[in-house]
DRENVEXGU-471146 format. One record per residue (C-alpha): residue number from 0; residue in three letters; x, y, z. Coordinates in nm, 2 decimals, decimal comma, always signed. Layout:
NODE   i  aa     xx     yy     zz
NODE NUM Ala      X      Y      Z
...
This chain:
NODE   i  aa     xx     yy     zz
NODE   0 Unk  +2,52  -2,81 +20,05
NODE   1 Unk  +2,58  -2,80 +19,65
NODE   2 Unk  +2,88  -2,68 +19,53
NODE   3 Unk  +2,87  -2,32 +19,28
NODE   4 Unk  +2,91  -2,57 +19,00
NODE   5 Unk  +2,61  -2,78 +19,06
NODE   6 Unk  +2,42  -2,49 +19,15
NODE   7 Unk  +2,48  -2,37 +18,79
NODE   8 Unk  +2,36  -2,66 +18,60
NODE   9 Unk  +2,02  -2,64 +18,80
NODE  10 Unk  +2,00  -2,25 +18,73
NODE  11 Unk  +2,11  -2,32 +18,34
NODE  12 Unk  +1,87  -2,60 +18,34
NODE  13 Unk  +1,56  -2,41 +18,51
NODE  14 Unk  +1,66  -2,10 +18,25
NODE  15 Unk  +1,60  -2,35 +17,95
NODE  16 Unk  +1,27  -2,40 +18,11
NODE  17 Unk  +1,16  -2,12 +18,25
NODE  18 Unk  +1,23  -1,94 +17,90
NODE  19 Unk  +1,26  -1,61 +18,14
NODE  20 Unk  +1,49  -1,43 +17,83
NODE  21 Unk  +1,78  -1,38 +18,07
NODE  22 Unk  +1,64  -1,37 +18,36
NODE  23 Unk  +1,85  -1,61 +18,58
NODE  24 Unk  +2,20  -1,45 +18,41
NODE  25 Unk  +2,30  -1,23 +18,72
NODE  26 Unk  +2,22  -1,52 +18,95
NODE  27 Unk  +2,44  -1,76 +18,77
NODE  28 Unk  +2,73  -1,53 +18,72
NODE  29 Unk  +2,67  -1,47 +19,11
NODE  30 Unk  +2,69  -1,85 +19,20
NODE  31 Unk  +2,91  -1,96 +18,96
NODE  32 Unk  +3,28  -1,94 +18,96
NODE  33 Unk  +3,50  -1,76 +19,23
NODE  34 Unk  +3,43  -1,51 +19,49
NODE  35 Unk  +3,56  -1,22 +19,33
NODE  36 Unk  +3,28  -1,33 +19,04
NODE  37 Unk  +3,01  -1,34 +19,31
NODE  38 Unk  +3,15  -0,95 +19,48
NODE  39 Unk  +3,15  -0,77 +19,11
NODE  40 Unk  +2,75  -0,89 +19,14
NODE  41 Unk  +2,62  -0,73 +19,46
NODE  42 Unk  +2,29  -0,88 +19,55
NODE  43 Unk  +2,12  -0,54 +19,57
NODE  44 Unk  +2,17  -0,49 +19,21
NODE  45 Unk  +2,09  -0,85 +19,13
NODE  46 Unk  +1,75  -0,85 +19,32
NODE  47 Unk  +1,70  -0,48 +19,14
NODE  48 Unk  +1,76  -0,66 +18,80
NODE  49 Unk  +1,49  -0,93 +18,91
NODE  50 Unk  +1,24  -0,74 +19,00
NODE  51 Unk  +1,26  -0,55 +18,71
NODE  52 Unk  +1,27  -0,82 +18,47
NODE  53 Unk  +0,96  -0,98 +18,59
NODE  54 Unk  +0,77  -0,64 +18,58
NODE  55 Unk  +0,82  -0,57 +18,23
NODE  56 Unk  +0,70  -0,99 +18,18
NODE  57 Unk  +0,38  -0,87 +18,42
NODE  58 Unk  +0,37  -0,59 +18,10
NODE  59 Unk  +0,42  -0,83 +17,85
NODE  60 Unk  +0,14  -1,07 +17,96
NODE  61 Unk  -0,09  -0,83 +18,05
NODE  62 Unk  -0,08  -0,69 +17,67
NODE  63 Unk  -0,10  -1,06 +17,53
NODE  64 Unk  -0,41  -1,09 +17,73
NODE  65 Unk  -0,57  -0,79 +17,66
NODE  66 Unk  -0,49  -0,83 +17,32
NODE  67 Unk  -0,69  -1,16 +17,29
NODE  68 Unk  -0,98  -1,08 +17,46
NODE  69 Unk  -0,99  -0,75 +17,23
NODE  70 Unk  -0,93  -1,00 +16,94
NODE  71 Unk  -0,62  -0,82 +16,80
NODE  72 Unk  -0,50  -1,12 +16,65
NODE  73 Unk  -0,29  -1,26 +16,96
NODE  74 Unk  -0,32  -1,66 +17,00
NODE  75 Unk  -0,42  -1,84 +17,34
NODE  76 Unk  -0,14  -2,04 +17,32
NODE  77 Unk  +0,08  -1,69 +17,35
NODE  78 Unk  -0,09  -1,56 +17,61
NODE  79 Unk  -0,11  -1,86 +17,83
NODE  80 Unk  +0,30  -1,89 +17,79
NODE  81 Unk  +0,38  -1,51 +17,86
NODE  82 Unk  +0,11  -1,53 +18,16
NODE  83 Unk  +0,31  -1,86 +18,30
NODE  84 Unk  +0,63  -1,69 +18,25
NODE  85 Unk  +0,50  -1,37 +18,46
NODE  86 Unk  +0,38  -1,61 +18,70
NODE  87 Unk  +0,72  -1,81 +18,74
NODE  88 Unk  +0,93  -1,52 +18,75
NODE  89 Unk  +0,73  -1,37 +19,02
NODE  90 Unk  +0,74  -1,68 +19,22
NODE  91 Unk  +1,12  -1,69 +19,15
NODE  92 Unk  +1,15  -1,30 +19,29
NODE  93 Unk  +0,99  -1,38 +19,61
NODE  94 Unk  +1,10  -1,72 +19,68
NODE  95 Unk  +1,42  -1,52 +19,66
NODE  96 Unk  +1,28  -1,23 +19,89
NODE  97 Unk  +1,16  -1,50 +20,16
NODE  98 Unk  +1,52  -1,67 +20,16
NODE  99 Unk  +1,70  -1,35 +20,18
NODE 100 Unk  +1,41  -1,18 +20,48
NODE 101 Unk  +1,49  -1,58 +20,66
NODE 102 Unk  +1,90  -1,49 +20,66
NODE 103 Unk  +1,85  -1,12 +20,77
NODE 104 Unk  +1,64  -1,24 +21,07
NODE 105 Unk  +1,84  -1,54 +21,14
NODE 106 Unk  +2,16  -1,32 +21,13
NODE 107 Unk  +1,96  -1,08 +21,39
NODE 108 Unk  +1,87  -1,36 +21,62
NODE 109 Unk  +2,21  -1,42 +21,67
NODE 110 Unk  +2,40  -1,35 +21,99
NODE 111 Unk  +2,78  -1,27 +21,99
């Protein structure tokens, strides 16, 4: 298992990439740091934050497409990169979900 530190420098490292404009920010100040950090955060609001962040990129690329197949002056190039970034958010969101649905059920298959 990787330590909160390590997990940080992927997260910072996928941001850079990704280019989501903040979207990783409550999941690093979740993992990074101590556990009071990772309380003030609940993951709740974090998922919340998420999911709305990657519906107002599904907004943002669906304009850039509309607007180049309308012609309003909006390059390929733009709406190819907001498109990808929809796309990579989403899969972010529920790649999240499935890890979080696989904990509740394991946590339910447990005896005590």
């Amino acid at each position: 298992m990787m330590d909160p530190g390590a997990i940080a420098g992927v997260m910072k490292g996928v941001q850079g990439v990704a280019g989501t404009d903040g979207f990783l920010d409550a999941a690093m100040n979740a993992s990074a740091g101590t556990a009071a950090s990772a309380a003030s955060v609940p993951f709740a609001g974090m998922f919340q934050t998420m999911v709305e962040q990657t519906s107002d990129l599904d907004k943002k690329a669906s304009q850039a497409v509309t607007g180049l197949l309308s012609g309003q002056g909006v390059e390929i190039h733009d709406a190819m990169i907001a498109t990808q970034k929809a796309d990579m958010a989403f899969e972010l969101a529920l790649q999240v979900r499935n890890k979080a649905v696989g904990a509740y059920q394991q946590m339910m298959g447990m005896q005590f």
